[in-house]
N, C-alpha and C positions, 0 to 999 in steps of 0.2 A: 445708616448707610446712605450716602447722598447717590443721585442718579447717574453719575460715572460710575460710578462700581458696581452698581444693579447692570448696568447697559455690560460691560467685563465680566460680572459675573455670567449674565446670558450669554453670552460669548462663548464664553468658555463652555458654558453645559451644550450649548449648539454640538460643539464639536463631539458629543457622545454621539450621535448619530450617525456622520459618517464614520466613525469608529463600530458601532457596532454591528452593520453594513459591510464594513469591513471584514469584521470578523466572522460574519456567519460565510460570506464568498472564500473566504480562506480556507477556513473548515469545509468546506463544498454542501454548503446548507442554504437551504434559502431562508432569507429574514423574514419573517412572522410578524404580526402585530403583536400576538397573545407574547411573543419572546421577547421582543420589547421594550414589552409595558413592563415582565420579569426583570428586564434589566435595569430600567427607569427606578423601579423599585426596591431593587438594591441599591443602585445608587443614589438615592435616596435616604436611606439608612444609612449609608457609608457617611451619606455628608452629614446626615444628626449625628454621629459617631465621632467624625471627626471634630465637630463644635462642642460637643462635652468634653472631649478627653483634650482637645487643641492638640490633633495629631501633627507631626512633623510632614515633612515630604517622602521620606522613606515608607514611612507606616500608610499615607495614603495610598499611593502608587501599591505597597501588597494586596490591600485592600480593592483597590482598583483592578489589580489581573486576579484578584481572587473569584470576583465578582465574574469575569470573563470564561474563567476556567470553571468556574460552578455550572455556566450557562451551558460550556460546550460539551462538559462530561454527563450532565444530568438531561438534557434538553438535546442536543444532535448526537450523543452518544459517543464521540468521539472517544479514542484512546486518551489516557493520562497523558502520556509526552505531547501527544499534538495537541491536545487542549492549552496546558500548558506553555508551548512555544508559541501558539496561536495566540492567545491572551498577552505571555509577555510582550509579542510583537506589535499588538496595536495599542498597549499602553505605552510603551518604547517610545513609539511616534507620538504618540500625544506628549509623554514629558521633556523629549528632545526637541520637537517644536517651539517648544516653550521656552524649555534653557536657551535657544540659539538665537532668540528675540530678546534677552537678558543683555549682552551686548549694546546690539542696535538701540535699546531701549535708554542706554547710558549713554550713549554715544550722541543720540539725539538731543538730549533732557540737558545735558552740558553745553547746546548750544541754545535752546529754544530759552531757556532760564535766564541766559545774557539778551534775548534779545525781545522776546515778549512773556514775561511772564502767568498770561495766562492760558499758553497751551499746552506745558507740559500734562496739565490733567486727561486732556485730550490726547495727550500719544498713547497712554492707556491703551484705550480703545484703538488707535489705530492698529497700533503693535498685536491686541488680542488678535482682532481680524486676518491679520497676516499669519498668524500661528496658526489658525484657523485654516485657513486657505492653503498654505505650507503643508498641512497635516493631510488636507484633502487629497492635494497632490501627490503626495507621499503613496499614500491608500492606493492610488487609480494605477501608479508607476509600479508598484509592487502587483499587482491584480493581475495585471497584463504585460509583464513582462518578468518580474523575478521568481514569482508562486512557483512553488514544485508543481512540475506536474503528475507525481505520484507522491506516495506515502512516503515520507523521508525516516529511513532506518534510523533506532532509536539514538544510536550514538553518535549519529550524527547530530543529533536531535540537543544532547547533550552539550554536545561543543558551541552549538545556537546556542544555548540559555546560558550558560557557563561566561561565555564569551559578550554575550549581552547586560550581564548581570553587574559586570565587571564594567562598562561603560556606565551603564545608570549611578555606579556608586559614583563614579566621577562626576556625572553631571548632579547627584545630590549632591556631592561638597561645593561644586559650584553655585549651585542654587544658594543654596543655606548658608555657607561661609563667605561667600563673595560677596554675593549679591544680596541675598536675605530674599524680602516677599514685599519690600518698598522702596521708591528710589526718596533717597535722602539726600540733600541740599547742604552744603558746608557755607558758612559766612560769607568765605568769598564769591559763593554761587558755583563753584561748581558740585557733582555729583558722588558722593562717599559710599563707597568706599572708592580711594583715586587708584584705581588697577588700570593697568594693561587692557582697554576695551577690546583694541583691535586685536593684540595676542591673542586675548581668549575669545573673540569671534572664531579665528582661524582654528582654536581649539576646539571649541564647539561645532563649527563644519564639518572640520576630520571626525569628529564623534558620530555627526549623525551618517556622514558618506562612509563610515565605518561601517555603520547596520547594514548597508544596503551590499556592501562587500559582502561582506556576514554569511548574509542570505543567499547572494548569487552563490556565494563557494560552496553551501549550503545543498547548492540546489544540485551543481555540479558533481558534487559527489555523489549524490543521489542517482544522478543520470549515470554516470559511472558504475556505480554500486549494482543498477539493475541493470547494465553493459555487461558488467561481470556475469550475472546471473544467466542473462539469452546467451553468451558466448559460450556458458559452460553448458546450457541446455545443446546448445546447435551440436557442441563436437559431442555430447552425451547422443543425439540420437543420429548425428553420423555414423556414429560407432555399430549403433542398432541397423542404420540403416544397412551397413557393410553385413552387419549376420545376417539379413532379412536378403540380399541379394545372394551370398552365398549358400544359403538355405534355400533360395528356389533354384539355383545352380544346380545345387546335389539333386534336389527333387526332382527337375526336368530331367537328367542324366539318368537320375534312377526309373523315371518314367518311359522314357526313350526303349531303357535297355527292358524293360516291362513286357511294351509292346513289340518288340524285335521278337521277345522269346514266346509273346501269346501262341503262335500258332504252334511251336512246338508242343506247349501245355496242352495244348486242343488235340493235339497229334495223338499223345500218351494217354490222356483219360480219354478219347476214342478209343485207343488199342484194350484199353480195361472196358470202356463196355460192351466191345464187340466180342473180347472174351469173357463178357459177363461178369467180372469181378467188380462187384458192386463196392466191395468193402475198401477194396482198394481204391477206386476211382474216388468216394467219398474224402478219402483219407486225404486225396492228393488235391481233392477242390477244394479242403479245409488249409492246406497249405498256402493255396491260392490265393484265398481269403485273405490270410493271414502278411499275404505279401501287398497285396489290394491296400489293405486298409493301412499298413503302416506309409501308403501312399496319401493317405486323403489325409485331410484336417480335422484334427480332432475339435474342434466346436467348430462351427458356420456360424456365420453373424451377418452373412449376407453383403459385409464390407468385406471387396480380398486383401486389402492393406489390414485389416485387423486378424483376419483369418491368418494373414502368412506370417503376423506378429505374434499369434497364437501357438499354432503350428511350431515356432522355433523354440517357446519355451515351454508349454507344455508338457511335448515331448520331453523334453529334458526332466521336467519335475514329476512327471510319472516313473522315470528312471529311476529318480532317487528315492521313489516309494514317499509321494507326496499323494495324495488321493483329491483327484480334480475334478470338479460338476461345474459346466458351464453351459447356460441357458442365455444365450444372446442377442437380441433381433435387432439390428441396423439399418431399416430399411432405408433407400435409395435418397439421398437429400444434398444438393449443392448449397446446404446453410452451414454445416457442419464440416471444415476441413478435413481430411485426412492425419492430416499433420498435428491438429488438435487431440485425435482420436488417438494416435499413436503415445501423446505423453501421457495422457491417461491413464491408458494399458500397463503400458512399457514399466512405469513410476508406479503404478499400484501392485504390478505382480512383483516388481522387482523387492519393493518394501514386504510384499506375502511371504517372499521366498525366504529373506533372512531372518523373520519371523520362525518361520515354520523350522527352521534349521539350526534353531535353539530346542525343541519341541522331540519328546520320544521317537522312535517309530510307531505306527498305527497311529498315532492321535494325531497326525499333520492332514492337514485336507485344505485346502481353497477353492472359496464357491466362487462365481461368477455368473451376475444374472444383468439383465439391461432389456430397455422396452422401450419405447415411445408410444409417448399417450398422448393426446392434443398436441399442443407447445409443447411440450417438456420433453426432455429425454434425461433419463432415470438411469444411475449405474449403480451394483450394489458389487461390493468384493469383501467375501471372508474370508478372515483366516485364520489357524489356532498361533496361538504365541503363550508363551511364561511369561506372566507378571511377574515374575522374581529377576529374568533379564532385563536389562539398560536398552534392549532393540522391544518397542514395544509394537512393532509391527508399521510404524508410519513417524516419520521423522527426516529433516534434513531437507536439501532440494528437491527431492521429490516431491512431498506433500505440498511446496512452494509454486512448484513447477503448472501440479495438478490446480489449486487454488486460481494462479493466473488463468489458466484456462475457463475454468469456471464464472471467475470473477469476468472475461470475457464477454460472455454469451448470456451475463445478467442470469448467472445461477449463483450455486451454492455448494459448498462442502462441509459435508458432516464429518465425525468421528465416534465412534460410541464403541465403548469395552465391557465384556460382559463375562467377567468369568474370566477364561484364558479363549475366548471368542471376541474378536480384532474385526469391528465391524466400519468401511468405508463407502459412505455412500455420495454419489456427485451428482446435482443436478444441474441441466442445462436448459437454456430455456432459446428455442430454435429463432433465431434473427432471418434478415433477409441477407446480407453482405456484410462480413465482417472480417476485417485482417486478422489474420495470425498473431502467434504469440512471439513471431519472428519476422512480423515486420510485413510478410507477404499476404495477398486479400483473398481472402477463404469464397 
């Protein structure tokens, strides 16, 4: 190997570095040394692998997002699809870099061969450099302008790799059958195989300004996707919010006419004690009670947006002979929206209630318990369900809805089943100022 192709080969392994730089920002990881050196390391292997076996371009480049996708599943933990799209993406750019200087490389080598023969060995190296650089560029322009800015749903995910996959085979036959992996010289000096340079430069363009389409559409559906999701959230707890103002309508009303009729009440169990009928006035203050309390709220939580969220369904699932225990303490905090606190509720009792309504009578119950402790604030909700039912108590946008929230506030969501007991617990971890799940600043 003379010192032109050690200088290209360095070239070329340079460019692992802003590749994998790339890739850990993609994945929203920060690069390591110790990850790296992991990576160095594989590829490393990859390249003794490929010098025994004299793999092709195809089998590199697997090898190549193989090595990518090992890193971000096992190492940043990433999900399978994004590791995968991640990986396919920053090898993408490294081998369309490459193909699109395949051209330029002919194009030049046809002239420099007629006029001085000894710097075609040197365009080599120019052209790595360029690829290099190209690829750099690539990286920075995607980082900061195309990268989703959330999780991009799986099938979307799909139509990325599918849709990519199908460009690379292109540009291996272009690699391999066109061009090969050396520029070759015909008698009369110019450069073989005698193609169309220019054509397939503009082919090679369109290929790689195709990735970068790819990924904006990509991206855009994603934003759309979670557009859908806060849109169905907002009119979902419009909806709640319309019960929750008509449910303190009824209440005030019922309250109103309460106190309109207290002094009569006072009038009558007067008239029973002054004629001493004890048992009666008893009787009539148990009534009393009974009016009282189907006034108040049945849990206090210390929040009245939670309480009058309570209040509306509670009641109702006591009706249907649900058996309810709720221990809730809320105390006073401008870190914690309202509005956060309401999908929470809303989405976990909503998911108890269809739960429970697969479930006998007497075995349906939902607990609700919630505390803050330091930072944290801690929600637990059970509730009984059938493991033999398709509703296993938490499913669908709810448990979506609740997660955003969570994910939020740099907490977490559990899920744990135990039996025919549907256990969900959320924690939150208390910030100083943080927007809503809808955009507006908590």
């Amino acid at each position: 190997m003379d010192v032109i192709s050690i200088l290209i080969f360095a070239i070329n392994e340079f460019k692992r570095i802003p590749a994998f730089l790339f890739f850990s920002k993609f994945t929203n990881h920060q690069a390591r040394a110790p990850h790296f050196l992991l990576y160095l390391a594989l590829s490393g292997a990859i390249y003794a692998l490929q010098s025994r076996v004299q793999a092709d371009l195809a089998f590199s480049f697997a090898l190549e997002t193989a090595a990518f996708w090992l890193i971000g599943v096992a190492v940043h933990k990433s999900p399978l699809l994004t590791a995968a799209s991640a990986a396919l993406l920053t090898t993408s750019i490294m081998i369309l870099s490459n193909g699109i200087m395949n051209p330029i490389l002919h194009i030049l080598g046809s002239v420099l061969v007629r006029t001085n023969r000894g710097l075609p060995p040197f365009l080599g190296v120019v052209v790595s450099l360029a690829s290099t650089l190209l690829a750099w560029v690539s990286y920075r322009v995607i980082l900061e302008k195309l990268r989703p800015k959330r999780n991009i749903p799986d099938r979307y995910l799909m139509i990325f790799i599918i849709t990519v996959l199908l460009l690379l085979m292109i540009e291996h036959y272009l690699s391999v059958y066109i061009y090969g992996n050396t520029l070759t010289v015909s008698r009369t000096g110019g450069p073989l195989p005698d193609v169309g340079n220019a054509q397939l430069f503009i082919l090679q363009a369109l290929a790689y300004v195709s990735l970068f389409t790819i990924l904006h559409a990509c991206r855009k559906l994603s934003e759309d996707h979670f557009g859908q999701m806060r849109l169905a959230l907002l009119e979902q707890e419009i909806r709640r919010q319309k019960e929750y103002v008509q449910e303190a309508a009824l209440r005030h009303k019922q309250t109103q006419g309460f106190r309109h009729d207290i002094q009569w009440h006072l009038a009558v169990l007067n008239g029973f004690l002054t004629e001493t009928k004890i048992d009666q006035a008893r009787e009539y203050l148990g009534r009393l009670e009974g009016i009282s309390h189907s006034l108040s709220f049945p849990c206090r939580t210390g929040n009245t947006v939670i309480d009058t969220l309570l209040s509306t369904k509670l009641n109702l699932l006591q009706h249907n002979g649900i058996r309810i225990e709720c221990v809730v303490n809320i105390p006073p905090s401008d870190s914690i929206n309202d509005f956060d606190l309401c999908v929470i509720f809303a989405n976990a009792l909503d998911n108890a209630t269809k739960a429970c309504a697969q479930m006998h009578d007497g075995k349906r119950f939902i607990r609700i318990s919630g505390k803050r402790k330091g930072d944290f604030f801690m929600f637990e909700f059970e509730n009984s369900f059938s493991p033999e039912a398709d509703n296993d108590g938490g499913s669908g946008i709810g448990l979506s809805n609740i997660e955003a929230v969570a994910k939020k506030y740099h907490g977490a969501l559990s899920v744990e089943k135990e039996n025919t007991v549907f256990r969900l617990n959320v924690l939150l971890v208390i910030p100083r100022r943080l927007p809503d799940i809808s955009g507006e600043t908590a």
